[in-house]
C-alpha positions in Angstrom: 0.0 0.0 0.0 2.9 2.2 0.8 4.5 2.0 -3.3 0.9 3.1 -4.3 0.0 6.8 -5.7 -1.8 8.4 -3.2 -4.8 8.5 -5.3 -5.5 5.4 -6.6 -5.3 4.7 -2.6 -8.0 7.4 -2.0 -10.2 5.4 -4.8 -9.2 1.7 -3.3 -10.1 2.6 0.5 -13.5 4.3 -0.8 -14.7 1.5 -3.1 -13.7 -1.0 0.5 -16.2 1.6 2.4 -18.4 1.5 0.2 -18.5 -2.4 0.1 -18.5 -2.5 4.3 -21.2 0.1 4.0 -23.1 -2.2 1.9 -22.3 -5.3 4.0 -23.6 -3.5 7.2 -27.0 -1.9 5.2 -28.1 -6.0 4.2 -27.5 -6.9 7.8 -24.2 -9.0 7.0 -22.0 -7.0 9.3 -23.1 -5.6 12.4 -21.4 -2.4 13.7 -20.0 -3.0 17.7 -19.3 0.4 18.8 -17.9 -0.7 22.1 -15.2 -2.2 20.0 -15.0 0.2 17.5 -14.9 -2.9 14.9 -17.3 -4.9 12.9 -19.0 -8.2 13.7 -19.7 -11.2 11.2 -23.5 -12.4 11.7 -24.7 -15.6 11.1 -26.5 -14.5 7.4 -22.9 -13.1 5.8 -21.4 -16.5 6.8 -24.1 -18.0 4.9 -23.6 -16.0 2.0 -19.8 -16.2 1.9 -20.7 -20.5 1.7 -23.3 -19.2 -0.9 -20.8 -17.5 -2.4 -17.3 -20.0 -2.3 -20.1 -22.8 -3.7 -20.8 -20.7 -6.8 -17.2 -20.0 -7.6 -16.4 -23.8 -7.5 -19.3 -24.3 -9.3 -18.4 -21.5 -12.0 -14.5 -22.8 -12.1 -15.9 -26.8 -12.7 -17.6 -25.2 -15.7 -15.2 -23.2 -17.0 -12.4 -26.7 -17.0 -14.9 -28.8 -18.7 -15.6 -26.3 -21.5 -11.7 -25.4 -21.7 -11.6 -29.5 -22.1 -14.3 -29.8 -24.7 -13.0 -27.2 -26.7 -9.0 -28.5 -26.5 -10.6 -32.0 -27.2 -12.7 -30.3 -30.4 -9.3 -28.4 -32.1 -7.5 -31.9 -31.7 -10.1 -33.8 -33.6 -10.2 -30.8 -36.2 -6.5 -30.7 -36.9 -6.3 -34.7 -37.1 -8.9 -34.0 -39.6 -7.7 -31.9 -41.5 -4.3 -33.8 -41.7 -6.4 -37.4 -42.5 -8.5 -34.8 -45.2 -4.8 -33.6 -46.5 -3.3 -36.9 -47.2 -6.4 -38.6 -48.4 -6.5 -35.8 -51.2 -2.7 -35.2 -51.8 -1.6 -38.7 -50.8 1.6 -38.9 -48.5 4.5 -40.6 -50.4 5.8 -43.8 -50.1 
């Protein structure tokens, strides 16, 4: 943080208030002004679960298709190169 210009650090600690702000306004995070901190409730554990199972889910997605779609050039190219010898013949 301390290498940072001092204005793209006035834009990152406002867009982190503005997500605590948001946190505490859906109930998520509870203000404790005895301690002067914040307090996790029950509901934004249940989100951030929510939220980690999504991710997996998202990342499990993205592999297969990344798989399907390697698997699909491979059978392309070794088609093309069965297509090329078939019509051109490879020498003897």
């Amino acid at each position: 943080m301390f290498i940072l210009p001092s204005d793209l650090k006035t834009r990152y600690f406002r867009h982190i208030r503005r997500m605590i702000d948001s946190l505490t306004f859906t109930g998520e995070l509870q203000y404790d002004g005895n301690r002067k901190t914040y307090l996790l409730t029950g509901k934004s554990m249940a989100s951030l679960l929510d939220w980690e199972r999504d991710l997996r889910t998202h990342r499990a997605h993205v592999i297969r298709e990344t798989i399907i779609i390697c698997f699909t050039l491979i059978i392309a190219i070794g088609t093309a190169v069965q297509a090329y010898q078939a019509l051109y013949g490879s020498p003897p």
